[in-house]
C-alpha positions in Angstrom: 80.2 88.3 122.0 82.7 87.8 119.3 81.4 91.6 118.1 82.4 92.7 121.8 85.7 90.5 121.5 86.6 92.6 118.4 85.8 95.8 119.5 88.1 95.1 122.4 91.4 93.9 120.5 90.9 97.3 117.9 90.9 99.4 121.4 93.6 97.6 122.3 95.6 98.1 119.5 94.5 101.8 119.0 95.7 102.3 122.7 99.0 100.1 122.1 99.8 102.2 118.6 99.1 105.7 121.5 101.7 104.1 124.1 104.7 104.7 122.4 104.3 108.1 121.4 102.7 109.0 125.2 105.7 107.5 126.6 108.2 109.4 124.9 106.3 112.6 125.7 106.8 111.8 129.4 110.8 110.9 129.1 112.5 111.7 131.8 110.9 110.6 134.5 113.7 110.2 136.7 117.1 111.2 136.8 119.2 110.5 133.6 122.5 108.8 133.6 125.4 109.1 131.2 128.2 106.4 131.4 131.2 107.6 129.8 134.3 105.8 129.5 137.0 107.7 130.3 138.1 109.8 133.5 137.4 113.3 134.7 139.0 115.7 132.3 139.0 114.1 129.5 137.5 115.9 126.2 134.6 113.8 126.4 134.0 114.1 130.4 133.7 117.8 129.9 131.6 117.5 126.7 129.7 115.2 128.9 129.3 117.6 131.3 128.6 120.6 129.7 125.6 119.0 127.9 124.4 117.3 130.9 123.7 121.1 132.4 121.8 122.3 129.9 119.4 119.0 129.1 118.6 118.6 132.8 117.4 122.3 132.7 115.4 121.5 129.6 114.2 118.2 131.0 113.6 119.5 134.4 115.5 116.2 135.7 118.8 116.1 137.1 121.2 114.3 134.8 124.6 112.6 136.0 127.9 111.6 134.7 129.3 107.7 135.6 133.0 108.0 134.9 133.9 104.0 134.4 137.0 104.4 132.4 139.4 101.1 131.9 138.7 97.6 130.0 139.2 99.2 126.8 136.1 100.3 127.5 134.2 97.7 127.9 133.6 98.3 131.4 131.3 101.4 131.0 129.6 99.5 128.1 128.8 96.4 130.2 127.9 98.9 132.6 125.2 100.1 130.5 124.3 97.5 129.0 123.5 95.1 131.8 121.6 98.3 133.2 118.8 98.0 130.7 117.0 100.7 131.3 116.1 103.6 129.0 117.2 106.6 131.5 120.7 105.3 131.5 122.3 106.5 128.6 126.0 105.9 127.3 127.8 108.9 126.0 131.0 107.7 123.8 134.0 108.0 121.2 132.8 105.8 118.8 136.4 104.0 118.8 135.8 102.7 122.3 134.1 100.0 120.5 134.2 100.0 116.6 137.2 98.6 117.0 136.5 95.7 119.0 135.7 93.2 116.8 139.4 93.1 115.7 140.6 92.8 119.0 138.4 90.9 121.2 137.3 87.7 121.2 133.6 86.4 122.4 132.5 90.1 122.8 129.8 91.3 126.0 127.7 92.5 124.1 126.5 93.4 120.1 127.1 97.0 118.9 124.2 96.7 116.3 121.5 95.8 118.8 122.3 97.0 122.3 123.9 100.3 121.2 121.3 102.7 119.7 122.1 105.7 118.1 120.6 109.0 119.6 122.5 111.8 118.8 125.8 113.0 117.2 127.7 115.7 119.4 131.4 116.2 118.2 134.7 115.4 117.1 136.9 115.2 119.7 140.3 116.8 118.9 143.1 114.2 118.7 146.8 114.7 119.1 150.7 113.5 119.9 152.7 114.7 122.7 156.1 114.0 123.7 158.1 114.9 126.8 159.4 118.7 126.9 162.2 117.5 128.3 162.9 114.8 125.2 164.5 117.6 122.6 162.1 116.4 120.0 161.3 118.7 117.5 159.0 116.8 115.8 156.8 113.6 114.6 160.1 113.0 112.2 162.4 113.4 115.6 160.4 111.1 117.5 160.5 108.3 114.4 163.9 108.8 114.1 164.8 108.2 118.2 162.4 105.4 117.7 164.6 103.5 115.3 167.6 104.2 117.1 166.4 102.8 120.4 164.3 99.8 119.2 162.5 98.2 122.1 163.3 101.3 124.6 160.3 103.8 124.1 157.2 104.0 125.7 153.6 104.9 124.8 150.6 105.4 125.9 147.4 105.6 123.9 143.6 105.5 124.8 141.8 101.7 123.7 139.8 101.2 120.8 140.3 103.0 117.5 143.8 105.3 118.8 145.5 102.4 119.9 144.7 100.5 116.5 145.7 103.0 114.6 148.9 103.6 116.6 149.7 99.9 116.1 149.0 100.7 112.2 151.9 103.7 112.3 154.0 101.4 114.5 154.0 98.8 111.8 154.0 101.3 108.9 157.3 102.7 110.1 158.7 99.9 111.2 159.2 100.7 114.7 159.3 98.8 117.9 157.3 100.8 121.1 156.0 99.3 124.2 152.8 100.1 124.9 151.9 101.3 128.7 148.2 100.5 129.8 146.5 102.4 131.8 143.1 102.0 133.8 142.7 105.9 133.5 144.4 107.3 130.4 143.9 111.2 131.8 146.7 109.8 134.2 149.2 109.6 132.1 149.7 113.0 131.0 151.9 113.4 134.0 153.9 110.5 133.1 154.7 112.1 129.9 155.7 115.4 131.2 158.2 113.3 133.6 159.6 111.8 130.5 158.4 107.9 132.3 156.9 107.6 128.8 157.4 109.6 125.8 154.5 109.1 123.0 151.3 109.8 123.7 148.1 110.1 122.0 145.0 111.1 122.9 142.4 114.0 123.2 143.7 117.2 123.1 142.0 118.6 126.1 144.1 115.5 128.4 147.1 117.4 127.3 146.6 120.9 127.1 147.2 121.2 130.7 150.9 119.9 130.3 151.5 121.9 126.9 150.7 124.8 129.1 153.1 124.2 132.1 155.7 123.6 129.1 156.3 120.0 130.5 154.7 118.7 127.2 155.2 119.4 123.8 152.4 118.6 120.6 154.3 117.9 117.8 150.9 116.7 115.8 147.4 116.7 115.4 145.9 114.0 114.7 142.7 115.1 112.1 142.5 116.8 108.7 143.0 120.1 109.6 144.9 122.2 112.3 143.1 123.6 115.3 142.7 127.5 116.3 144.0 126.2 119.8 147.6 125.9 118.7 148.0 126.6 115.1 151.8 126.0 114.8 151.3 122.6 115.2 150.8 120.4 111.8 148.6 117.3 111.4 149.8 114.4 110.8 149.6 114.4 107.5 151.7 117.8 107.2 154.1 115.9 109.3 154.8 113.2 107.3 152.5 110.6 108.8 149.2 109.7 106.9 149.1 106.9 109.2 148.3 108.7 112.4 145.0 110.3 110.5 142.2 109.7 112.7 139.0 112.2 114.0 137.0 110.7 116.8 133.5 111.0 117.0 131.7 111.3 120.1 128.0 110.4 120.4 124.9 109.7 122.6 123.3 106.1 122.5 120.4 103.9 124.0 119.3 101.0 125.0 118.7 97.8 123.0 114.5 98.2 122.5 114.7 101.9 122.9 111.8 103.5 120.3 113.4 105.2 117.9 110.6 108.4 118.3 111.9 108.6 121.8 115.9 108.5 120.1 114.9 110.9 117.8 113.5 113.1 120.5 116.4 113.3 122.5 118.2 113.6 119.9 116.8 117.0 118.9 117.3 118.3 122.3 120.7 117.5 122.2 121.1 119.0 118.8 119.2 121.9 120.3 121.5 122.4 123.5 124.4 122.3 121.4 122.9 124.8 118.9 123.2 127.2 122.0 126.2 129.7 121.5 127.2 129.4 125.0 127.3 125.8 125.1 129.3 125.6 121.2 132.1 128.0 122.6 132.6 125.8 125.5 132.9 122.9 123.6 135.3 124.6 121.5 137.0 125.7 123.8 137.8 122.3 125.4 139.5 121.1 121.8 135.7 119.5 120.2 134.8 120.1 116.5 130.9 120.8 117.6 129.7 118.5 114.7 125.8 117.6 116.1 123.0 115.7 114.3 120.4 112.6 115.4 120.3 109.1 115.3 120.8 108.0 111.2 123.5 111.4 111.5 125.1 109.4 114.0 124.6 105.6 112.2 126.1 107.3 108.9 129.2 108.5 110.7 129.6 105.1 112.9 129.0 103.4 109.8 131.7 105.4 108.0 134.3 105.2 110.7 133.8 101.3 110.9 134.6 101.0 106.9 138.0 102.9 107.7 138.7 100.7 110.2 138.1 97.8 108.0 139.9 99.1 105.4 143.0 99.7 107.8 142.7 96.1 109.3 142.8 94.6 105.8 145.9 96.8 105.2 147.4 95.7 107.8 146.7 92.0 107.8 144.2 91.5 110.6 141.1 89.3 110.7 137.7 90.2 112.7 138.1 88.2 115.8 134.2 88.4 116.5 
């Protein structure tokens, strides 16, 4: 009997050690959801979206966008979170939530555990617009209105890392700017080409639209280097303002629990449908640095982005409130 006992438990554990792998071999079973947090048209909606068309072809299941922009967002995360379930993925900036534990208290959930990474897709394409109407010239211009009329400007930024690092130029310059939430940030593009705010900074594809019907101008981008979309326009750096530096990462992540074979699966198929010509040129084309890799490519770069932060937070004198 105790022979027959131990024969049983090895069986067990050789079928337990074959159940991983066999399950994420049959991954998708169902339709595949990705929770982004931000509205239609923004960079990462369309990024979203143009990757979603080509994995449900490769995984022969449909997969579907959530928009559930606003909390800073903290809505899609709990969203996805409280889901807890493997075929409901969230697709993110990385500054939706890096940034939290600076300014949020008693935090829904913990990054380390119940965001896994799964894939690296791109850097989203950052920049500054002002009102067409404004007669600014440039990020100089707008500092310079900004001192005159302390306390009279308005901004609007998208939460997490862009509005921290907005507050960082705010205080770097020595400027006083009210800040304008909104739920939806793609919203307030319109504001800004009615002149109801004037600052804004965000992804360059929320823009674009209003650049183009010359009710917008861009007078910086926010990463390293200019873009091919509109090459007259500097970074911030070339304009004078180091402080407005800032890349954001978009990425794919799972579930707390999720196996990392099955991470490192998807992973490779996103890497895969990005690696598609079609699919780079459209992500190009809607202002995202196609940058892909899987999960550690994506851990490094989150890992990297949350030591600038904390660099930026000590140089600015603010303590981890979580």
């Amino acid at each position: 009997m105790k022979r027959v006992a131990t024969l049983a438990l090895g069986l067990l554990v050789i079928l337990g050690a074959w159940a991983t792998p066999a399950a994420a071999q049959e991954w998708p079973q169902r339709t595949v959801k990705f929770v982004v947090p931000l509205g239609p048209g923004s960079g990462v909606d369309i990024s979203a979206r143009l990757l979603a068309e080509r994995l449900q072809k490769r995984w022969g299941q449909p997969v579907v966008i959530e928009n559930r922009p606003g909390g800073d967002g903290i809505v899609a995360i709990t969203g996805f979170v409280g889901a807890k379930d493997d075929h409901v993925l969230l697709y993110t900036p990385t500054g939706s939530f890096t940034v939290h534990p600076y300014q949020k208290a008693n935090l829904p959930y913990d990054a380390e555990l119940d965001l896994l990474p799964i894939a690296r897709v791109s850097n989203t394409i950052l920049a500054v617009g002002v009102p067409a109407s404004a007669n600014i010239a440039s990020l100089a211009d707008f500092v310079a209105k900004a001192r005159a009329e302390p306390g009279k400007l308005n901004a609007a930024l998208v939460p997490g890392i862009t509005e921290f690092v907005f507050d960082g130029f705010v205080k770097d310059s020595d400027l006083k700017i009210a800040k304008v939430p909104y739920r939806d940030i793609v919203q307030a593009a319109t504001d800004l080409g009615e002149n109801r705010i004037q600052f804004m900074m965000s992804a360059l594809a929320i823009l674009r639209p209003q650049v183009q019907a010359n009710r917008i101008k861009l007078v910086a981008i926010n990463g390293r280097e200019r873009t091919k979309l509109f090459p007259d326009v500097p970074t911030a750096i070339e304009a004078g303002v180091p402080s407005l530096l800032l890349e954001g990462l978009v990425g794919l992540f799972g579930p707390r629990g999720m196996d990392l074979k099955l991470r490192e699966r998807i992973g490779a198929d996103v890497v895969a449908a990005i690696a598609d010509p079609e699919i780079s040129a459209k992500l190009i084309a809607s202002a995202q640095v196609v940058n892909p890799g899987g999960p550690a490519d994506l851990a490094a770069a989150v890992k990297e982005q949350t030591e600038q932060i904390a660099a930026t937070a000590k140089a600015l004198g603010i303590q981890r409130k979580q």
